[in-house]
C-alpha positions in Angstrom: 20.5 13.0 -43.1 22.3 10.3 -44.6 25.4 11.5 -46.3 24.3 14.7 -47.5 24.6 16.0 -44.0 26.7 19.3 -43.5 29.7 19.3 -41.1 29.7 22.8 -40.6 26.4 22.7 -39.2 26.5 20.0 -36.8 28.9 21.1 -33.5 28.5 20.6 -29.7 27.9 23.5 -26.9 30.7 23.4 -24.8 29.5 25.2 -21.9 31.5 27.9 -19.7 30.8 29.0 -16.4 30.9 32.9 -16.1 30.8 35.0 -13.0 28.0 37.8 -15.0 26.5 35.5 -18.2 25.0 38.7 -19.7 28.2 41.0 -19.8 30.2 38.1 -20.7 27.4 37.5 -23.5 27.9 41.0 -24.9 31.3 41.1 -24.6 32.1 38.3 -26.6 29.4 39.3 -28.9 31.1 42.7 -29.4 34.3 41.0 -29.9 32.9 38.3 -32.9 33.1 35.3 -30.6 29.7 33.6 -30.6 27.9 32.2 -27.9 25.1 31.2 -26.6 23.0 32.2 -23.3 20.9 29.1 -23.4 20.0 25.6 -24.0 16.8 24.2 -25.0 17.5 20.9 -23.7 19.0 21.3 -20.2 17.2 22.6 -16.9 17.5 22.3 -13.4 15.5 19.4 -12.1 13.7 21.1 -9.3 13.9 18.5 -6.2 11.1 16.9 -4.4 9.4 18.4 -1.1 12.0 17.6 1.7 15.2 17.4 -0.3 18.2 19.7 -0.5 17.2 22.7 -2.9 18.7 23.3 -6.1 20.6 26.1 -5.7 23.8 25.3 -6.6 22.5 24.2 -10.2 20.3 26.9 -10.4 23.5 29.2 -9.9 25.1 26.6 -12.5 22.7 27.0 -15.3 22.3 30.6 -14.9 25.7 31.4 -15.5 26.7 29.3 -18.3 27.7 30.5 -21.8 27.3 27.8 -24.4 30.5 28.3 -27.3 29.7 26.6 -30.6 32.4 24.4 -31.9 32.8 21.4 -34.5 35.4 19.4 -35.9 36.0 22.0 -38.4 36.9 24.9 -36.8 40.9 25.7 -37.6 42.9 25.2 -34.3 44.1 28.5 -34.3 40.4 29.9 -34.8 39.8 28.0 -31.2 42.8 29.6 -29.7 41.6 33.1 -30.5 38.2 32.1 -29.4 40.0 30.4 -26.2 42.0 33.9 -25.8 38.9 36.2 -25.7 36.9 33.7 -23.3 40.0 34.0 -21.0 40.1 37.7 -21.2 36.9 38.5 -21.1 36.0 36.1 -18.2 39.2 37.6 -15.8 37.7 41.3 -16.8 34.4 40.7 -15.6 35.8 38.7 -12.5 37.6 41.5 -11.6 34.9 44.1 -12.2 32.4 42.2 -9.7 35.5 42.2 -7.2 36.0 46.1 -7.4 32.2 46.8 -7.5 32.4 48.4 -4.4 35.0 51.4 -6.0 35.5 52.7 -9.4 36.7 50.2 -11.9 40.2 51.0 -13.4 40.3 47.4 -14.8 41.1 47.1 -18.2 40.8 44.6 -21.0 
């Protein structure tokens, strides 16, 4: 509060879309990038009797990796981070497309 607050503390979620949230979760875990699985103040707004269902942002929220980030993060600290997102993301895409053979995909 007030002007005691701490910087480091205070970021926003930027959220990710990922084609399997809970490998991507581990993965970036594994590799010290921090994330997030959830937030505690979005949700899909189920609609009312007789309207389109929510599928597509059901789909949406359960695939999304939140990445914590604030003004003091170096800018080469968010380019590693940026890196390993990229990486892992195009790993698992490509492990869901070969899940019908072995995987030879590599990171």
């Amino acid at each position: 509060p007030g002007n005691r607050w701490n910087a480091s503390r205070h970021f926003w979620l930027y959220p990710i879309i990922v084609a399997d949230k809970e490998l991507c979760f581990k993965m970036l875990q594994a590799k010290g990038v921090d994330a997030y699985k959830q937030s505690t103040q979005l949700r899909v707004v189920e609609p009312p009797i007789g309207y389109k269902d929510a599928k597509v942002a059901r789909h949406m929220m359960n695939n999304i990796l939140y990445m914590p980030l604030h003004r003091l993060v170096p800018k080469n600290h968010k380019e590693s981070i940026r890196d390993e997102i990229i990486k892992v993301a195009n790993f698992v895409d490509r492990l869901q497309k070969e899940q019908n053979g072995p995987t030879q995909a590599k990171l």
